[in-house]
C-alpha positions as CSV (number, residue, x, y, z in Angstrom):
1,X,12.4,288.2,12.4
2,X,11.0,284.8,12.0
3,X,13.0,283.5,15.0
4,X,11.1,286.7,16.9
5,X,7.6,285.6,15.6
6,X,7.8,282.1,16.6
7,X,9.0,283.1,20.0
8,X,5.9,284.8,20.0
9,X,4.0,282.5,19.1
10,X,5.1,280.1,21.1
11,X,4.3,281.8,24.2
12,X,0.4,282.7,22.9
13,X,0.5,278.8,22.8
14,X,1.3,278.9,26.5
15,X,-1.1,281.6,27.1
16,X,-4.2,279.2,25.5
17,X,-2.9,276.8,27.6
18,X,-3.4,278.7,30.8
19,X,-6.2,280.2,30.0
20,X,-7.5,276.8,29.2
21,X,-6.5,274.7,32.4
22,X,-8.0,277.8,34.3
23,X,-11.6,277.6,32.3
24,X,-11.1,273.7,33.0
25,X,-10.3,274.2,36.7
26,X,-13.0,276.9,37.4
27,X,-15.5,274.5,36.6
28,X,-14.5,271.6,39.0
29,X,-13.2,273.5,41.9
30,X,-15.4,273.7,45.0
31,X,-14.6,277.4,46.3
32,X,-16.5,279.9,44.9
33,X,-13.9,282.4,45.7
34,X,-11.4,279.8,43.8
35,X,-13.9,279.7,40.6
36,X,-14.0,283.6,40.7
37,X,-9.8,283.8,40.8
38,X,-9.2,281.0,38.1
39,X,-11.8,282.9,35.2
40,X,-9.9,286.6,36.0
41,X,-6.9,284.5,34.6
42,X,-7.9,283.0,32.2
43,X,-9.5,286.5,30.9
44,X,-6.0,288.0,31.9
45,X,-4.4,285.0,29.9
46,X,-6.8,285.9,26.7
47,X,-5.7,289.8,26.8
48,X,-2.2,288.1,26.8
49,X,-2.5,286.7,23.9
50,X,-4.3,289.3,22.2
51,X,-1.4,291.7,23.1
52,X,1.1,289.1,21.1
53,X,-0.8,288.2,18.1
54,X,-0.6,292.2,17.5
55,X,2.7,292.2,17.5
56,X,2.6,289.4,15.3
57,X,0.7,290.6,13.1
58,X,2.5,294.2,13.3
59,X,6.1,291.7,12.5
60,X,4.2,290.4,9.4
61,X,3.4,287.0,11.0
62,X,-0.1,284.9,11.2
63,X,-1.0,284.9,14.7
64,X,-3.8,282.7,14.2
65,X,-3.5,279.7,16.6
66,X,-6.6,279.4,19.0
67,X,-5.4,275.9,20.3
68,X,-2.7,275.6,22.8
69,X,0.6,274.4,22.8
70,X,1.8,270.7,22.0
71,X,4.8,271.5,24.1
72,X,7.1,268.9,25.5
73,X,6.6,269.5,29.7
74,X,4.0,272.1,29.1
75,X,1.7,269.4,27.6
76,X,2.8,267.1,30.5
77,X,2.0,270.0,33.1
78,X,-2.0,270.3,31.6
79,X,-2.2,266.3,31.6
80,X,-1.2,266.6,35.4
81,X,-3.7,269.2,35.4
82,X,-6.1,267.2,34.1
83,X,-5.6,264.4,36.2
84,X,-5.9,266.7,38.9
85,X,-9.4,268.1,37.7
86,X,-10.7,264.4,37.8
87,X,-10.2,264.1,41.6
88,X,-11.9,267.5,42.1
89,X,-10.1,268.2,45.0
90,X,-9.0,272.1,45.6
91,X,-5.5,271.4,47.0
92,X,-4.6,268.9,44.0
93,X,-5.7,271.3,41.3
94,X,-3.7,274.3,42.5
95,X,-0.5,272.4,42.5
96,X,-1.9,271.3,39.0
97,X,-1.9,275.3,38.4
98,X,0.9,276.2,40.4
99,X,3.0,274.0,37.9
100,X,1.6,275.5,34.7
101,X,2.3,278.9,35.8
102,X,5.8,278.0,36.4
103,X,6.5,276.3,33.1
104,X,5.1,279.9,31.5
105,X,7.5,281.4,33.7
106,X,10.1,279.4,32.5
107,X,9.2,280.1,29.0
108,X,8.8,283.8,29.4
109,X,12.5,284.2,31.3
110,X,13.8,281.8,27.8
111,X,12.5,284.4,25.4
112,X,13.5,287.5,27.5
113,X,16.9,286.1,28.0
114,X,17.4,286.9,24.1
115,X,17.0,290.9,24.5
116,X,18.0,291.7,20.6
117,X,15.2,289.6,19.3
118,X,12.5,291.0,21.3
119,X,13.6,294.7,21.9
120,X,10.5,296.2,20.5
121,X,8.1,294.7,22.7
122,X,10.1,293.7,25.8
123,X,8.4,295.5,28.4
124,X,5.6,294.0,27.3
125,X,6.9,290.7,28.0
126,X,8.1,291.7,31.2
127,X,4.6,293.1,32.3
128,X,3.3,289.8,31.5
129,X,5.5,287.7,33.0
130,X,5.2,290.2,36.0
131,X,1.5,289.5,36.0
132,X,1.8,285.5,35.7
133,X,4.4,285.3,38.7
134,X,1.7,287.8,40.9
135,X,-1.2,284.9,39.6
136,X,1.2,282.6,40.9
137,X,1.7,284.2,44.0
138,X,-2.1,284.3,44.7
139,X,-2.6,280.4,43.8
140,X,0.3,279.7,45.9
141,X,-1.2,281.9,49.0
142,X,-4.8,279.9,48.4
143,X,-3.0,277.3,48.8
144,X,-1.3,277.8,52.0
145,X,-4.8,278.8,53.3
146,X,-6.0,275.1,52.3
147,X,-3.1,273.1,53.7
148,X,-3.9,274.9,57.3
């Protein structure tokens, strides 16, 4: 159970991260079409999280953590990020986001590879981890459109 919750809870770590470095990166970004994309994920990345801590809560555990994760290369991935907001340009800051979704990627396919623990809520999991690889997918074709 408690190996479950902080699974859990580790990924509604990754979540705030996201949805952080995609409030941070709507605000520096030039495109207004960009803008628009990075605060429907960060609002996707808060419902997310919401889902989680209710089945954290539902397992008996505090899912009370509104900061993000202090987590080895997903920490590393926002600093990038970060460094990426201060040169305020587009094409730097979606690879800055194109490698945070991929470290959540990485962490969602970790938890789902242990099916027993998470069997009550694993299609959940997959539904998010299906809607962070499509977010993905979009930064990664606005960023094809820059590089032309």
């Amino acid at each position: 159970m408690s190996k479950m919750i902080g699974d859990l809870k580790s990924l509604v770590n990754i979540l705030n991260d996201g949805k952080e470095g995609y409030l941070s990166a709507s605000e520096v970004v030039n495109s207004l079409e960009l803008k628009e994309l990075f605060l429907r994920m960060a609002s996707q990345r808060i419902g997310y999280a919401n889902e989680l801590k209710s089945h954290i809560a539902l397992h008996g555990g505090d899912s009370e953590n509104e900061g993000g994760g202090i987590l080895g290369i997903l920490h590393r991935t926002w600093i990038d990020v970060k460094q990426a907001f201060s040169s305020r340009e587009d094409e730097a800051i979606l690879e800055a986001v194109e490698t945070g979704e991929k470290a959540a990627l990485e962490k969602y396919d970790e938890v789902l590879e242990d099916e027993p623990t998470h069997a009550d809520h694993l299609s959940l999991l997959q539904k998010q981890r299906t809607g962070i690889l499509e977010a993905l997918k979009e930064v990664e074709t606005y960023h094809m459109r820059l590089e032309r």
